[in-house]
C-alpha positions in Angstrom: -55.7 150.3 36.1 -55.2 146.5 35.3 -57.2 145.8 38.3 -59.7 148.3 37.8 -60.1 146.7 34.0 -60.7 142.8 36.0 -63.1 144.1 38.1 -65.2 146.0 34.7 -65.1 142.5 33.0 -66.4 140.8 35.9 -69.3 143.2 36.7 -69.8 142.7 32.5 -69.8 139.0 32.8 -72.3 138.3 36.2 -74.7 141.2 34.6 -74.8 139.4 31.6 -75.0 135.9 33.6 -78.2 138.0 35.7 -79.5 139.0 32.3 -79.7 135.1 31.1 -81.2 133.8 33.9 -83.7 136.6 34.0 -83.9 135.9 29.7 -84.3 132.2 30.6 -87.1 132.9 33.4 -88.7 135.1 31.0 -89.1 132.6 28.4 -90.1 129.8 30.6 -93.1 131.9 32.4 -94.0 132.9 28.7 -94.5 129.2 27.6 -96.4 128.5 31.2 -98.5 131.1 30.1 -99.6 130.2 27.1 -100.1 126.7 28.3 -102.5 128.3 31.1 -104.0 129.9 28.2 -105.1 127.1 26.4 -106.3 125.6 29.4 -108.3 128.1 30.3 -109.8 128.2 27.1 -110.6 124.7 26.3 -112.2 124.3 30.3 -114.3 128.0 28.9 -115.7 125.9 26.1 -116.2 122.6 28.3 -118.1 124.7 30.3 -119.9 127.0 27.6 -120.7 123.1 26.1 -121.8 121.7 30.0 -123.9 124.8 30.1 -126.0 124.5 26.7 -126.4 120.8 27.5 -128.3 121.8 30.8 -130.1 124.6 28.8 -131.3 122.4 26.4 -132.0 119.3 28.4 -134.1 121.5 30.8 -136.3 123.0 28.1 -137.2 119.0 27.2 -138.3 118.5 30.7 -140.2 121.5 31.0 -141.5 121.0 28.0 -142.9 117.2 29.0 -145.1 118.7 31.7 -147.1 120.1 28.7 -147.3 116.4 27.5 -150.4 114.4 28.9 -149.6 111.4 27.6 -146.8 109.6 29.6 -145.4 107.2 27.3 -145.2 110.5 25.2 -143.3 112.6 27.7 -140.8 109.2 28.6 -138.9 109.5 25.4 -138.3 113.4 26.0 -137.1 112.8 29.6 -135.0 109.9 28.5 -133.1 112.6 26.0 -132.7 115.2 28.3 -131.2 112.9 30.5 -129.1 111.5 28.0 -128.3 114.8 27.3 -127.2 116.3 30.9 -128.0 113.6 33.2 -127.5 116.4 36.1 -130.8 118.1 34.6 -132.7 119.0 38.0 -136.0 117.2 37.8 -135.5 114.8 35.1 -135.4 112.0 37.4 -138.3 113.2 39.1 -140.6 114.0 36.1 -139.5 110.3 34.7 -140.7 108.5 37.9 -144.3 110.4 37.7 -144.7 109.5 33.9 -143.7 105.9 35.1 -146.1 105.7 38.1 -148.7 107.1 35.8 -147.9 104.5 33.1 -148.2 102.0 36.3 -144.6 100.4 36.5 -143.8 101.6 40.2 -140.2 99.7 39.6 -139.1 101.8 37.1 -140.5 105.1 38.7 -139.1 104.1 42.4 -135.2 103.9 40.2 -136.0 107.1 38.7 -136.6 108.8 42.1 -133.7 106.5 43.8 -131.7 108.1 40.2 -132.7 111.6 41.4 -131.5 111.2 45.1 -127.9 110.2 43.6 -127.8 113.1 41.2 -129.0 116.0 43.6 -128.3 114.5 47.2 -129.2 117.7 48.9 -132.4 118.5 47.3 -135.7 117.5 49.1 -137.6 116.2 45.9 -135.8 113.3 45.2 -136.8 112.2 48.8 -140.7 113.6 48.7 -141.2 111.9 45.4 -139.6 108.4 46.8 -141.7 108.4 49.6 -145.0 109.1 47.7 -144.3 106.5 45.6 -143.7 104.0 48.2 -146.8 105.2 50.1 -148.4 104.6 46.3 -147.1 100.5 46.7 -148.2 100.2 49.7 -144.7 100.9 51.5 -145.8 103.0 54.7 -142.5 102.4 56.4 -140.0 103.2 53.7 -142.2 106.0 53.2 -141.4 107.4 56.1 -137.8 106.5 55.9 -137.8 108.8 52.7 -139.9 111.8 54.5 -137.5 111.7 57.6 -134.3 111.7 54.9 -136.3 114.6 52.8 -136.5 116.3 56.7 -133.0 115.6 57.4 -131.7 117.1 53.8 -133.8 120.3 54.3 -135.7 120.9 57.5 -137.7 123.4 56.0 -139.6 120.9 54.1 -141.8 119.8 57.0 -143.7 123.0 55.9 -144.3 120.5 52.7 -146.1 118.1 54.4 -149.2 120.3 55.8 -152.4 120.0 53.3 -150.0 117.7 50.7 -152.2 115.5 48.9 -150.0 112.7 48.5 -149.7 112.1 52.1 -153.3 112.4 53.1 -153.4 108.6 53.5 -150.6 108.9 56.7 -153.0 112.2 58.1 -153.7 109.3 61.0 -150.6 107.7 62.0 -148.7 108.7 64.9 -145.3 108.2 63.1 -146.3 110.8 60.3 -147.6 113.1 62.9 -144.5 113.1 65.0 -142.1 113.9 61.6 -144.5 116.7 60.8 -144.6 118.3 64.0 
């Protein structure tokens, strides 16, 4: 009986040793929890917040192609930019209102700005190389329209009838990147 009794209080004390670890492991995964909880929910509003900044930044640059005035529609591109400098198109919208304004530095940074934001879209490239072609840059021109190629080889189906190349219509080089 005395034996049987030992073996009882043993049993008692490694189930109630199981039932602290398991108390211990509860309480531990409850905090983790609630600390990936609040993570969760302040990189939800960081996102939410990342997401109205684009929202908003991208109705200012669709709202400067209504604006014919380029030192008008500067300002606006300039704040969505400010505002989500990620904005697809800012960059490129910038450059045209600074070619149009006539300072070709400024635009040829906004397009080079455009490139570095969104590496893997074609525009940044197209719009580069039409401005160079505008300063009289035939070869870096083609640099950018082989790069714009090389990003997206569907765009060689951008160059057919595009105005803005009409001056390369005779060189081999263009000829060869088009065909």
């Amino acid at each position: 009986m005395e034996h049987a009794n030992f073996i009882t209080a043993v049993l008692g004390v490694v189930v109630t040793v199981i039932g602290l670890v398991f108390a211990v492991f509860a309480g531990f995964e409850f905090f983790q929890l609630r600390r990936i909880r609040k993570d969760f929910l302040e990189f939800q509003n960081r996102m939410l917040a990342e997401i109205l900044a684009r929202e908003k930044a991208t109705h200012r640059v669709m709202a400067s192609y209504a604006i014919k005035d380029p030192a008008a529609r500067v300002p606006l591109l300039l704040a969505a930019i400010k505002m989500c400098p990620q904005v697809f198109n800012a960059y490129n919208a910038l450059g045209y209102a600074y070619l149009e304004q006539g300072e070709s530095a400024k635009a040829m940074d906004a397009f080079q700005d455009a490139i570095r934001h969104h590496p893997r879209s074609k525009e940044g490239y197209f719009d580069l190389a039409a401005a160079c072609l505008q300063t009289g840059d035939r070869d870096l021109c083609l640099k950018h329209l082989r790069r714009a190629l090389a990003v997206d080889p569907s765009s060689r189906d951008d160059l057919f009838d595009n105005p803005q190349f009409s001056a390369l219509e005779g060189d081999p080089e263009f000829r060869r990147i088009r065909s």
